[in-house]
C-alpha positions as CSV (number, residue, x, y, z in Angstrom):
1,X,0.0,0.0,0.0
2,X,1.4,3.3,-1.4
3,X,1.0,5.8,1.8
4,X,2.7,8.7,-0.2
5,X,-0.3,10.1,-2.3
6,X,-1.7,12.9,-2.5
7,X,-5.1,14.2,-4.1
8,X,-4.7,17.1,-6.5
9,X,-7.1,19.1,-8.6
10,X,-6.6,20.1,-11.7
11,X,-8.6,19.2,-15.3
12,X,-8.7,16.6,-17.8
13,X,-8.3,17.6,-21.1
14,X,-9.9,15.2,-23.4
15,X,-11.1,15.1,-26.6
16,X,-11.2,18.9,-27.5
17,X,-12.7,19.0,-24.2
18,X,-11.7,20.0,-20.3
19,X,-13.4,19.6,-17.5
20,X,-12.4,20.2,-13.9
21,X,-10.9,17.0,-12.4
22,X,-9.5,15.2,-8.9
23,X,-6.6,12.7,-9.0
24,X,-3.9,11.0,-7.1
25,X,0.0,11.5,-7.6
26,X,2.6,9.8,-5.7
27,X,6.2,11.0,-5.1
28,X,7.7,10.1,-8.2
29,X,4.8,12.1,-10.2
30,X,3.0,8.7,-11.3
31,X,-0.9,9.1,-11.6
32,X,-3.4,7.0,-10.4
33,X,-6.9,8.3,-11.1
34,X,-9.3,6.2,-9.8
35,X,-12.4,8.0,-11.2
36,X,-11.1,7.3,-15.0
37,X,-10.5,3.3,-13.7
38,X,-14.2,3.4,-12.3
39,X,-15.5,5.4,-15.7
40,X,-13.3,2.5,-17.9
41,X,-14.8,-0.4,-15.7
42,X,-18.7,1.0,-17.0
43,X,-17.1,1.2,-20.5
44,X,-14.5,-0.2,-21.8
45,X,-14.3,2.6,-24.8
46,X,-12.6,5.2,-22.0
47,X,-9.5,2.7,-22.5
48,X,-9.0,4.2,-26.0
49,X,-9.6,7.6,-25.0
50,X,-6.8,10.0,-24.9
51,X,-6.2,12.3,-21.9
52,X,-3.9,15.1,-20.7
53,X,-3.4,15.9,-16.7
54,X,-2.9,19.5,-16.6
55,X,-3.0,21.9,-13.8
56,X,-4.3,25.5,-15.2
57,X,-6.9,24.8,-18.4
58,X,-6.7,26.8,-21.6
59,X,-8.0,30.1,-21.9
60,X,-10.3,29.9,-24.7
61,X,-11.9,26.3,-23.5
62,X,-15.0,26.4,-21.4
63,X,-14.7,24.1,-18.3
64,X,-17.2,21.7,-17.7
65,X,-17.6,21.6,-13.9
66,X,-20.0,19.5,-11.7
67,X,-20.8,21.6,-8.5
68,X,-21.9,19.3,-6.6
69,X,-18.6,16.9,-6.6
70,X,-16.6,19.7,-6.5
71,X,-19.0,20.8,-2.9
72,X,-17.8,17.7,-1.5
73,X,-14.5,18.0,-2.3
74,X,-14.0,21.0,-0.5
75,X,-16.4,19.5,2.2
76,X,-13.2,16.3,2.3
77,X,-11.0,19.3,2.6
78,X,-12.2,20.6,5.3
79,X,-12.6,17.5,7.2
80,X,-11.4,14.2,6.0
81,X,-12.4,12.4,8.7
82,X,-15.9,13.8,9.3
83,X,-16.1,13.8,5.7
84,X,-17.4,10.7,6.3
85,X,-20.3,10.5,8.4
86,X,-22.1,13.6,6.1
87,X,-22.0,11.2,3.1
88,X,-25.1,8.8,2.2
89,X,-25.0,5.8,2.7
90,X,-24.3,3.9,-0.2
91,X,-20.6,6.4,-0.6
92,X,-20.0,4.9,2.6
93,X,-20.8,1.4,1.7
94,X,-19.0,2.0,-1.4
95,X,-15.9,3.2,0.3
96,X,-16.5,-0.2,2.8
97,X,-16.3,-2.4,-0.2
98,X,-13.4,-0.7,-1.8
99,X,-11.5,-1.0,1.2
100,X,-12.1,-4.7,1.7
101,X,-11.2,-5.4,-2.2
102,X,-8.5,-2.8,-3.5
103,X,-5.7,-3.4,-1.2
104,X,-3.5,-1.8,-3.6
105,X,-5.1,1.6,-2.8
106,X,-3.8,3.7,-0.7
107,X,-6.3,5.2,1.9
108,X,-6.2,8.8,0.4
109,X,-7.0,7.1,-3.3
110,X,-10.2,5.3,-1.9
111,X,-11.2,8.6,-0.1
112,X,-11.3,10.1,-3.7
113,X,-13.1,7.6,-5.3
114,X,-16.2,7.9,-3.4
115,X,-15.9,12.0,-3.6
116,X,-16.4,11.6,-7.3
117,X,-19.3,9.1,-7.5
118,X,-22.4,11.0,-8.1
């Protein structure tokens, strides 16, 4: 288990596209972005999709935003630990289940995950 990540924010830029983005880096820059694994395990096509990490988005791109992930990002934040007991139910079951079957992830990466289901 990889206990030196950290979750950043930044955007994806994809397919003449950006949109506002969370991921995990570890200390030698690798990416591990649970939220594409999770989109690529619903469909397989995101495999063949190209992407670019980048920190500060173009200036003539419109960013596509969702509000309310990014409301409980800044809500995990805040709190990381009381985080938890503000989310429903089935976040928390979800970040139960990923817990018991990703032992590979580090605890910060399955924190992310469940702040990006919507």
């Amino acid at each position: 288990m990889n206990k030196n990540i950290t979750a950043v924010q930044g955007f994806l830029k994809s397919q003449g596209n950006v949109c506002w983005h969370v991921w995990c880096i570890d200390e030698h820059g690798n990416i591990e972005d649970v939220g594409w694994e999770l989109a690529k395990r619903e469909d397989p096509r995101f495999s063949n999709v190209e992407k670019e990490y980048i920190m500060v988005p173009p200036d003539d791109i419109e960013i596509d935003k969702d509000l309310e992930v990014e409301d409980r990002w800044e809500k995990y934040k805040q709190d990381a630990k009381g985080y938890w007991k503000t989310e429903p139910m089935a976040h928390q079951n979800f970040r139960a289940k990923m817990f018991r079957e990703a032992k590979v992830c580090s605890l910060k990466s399955l924190q992310l995950m469940s702040t990006q289901i919507v």
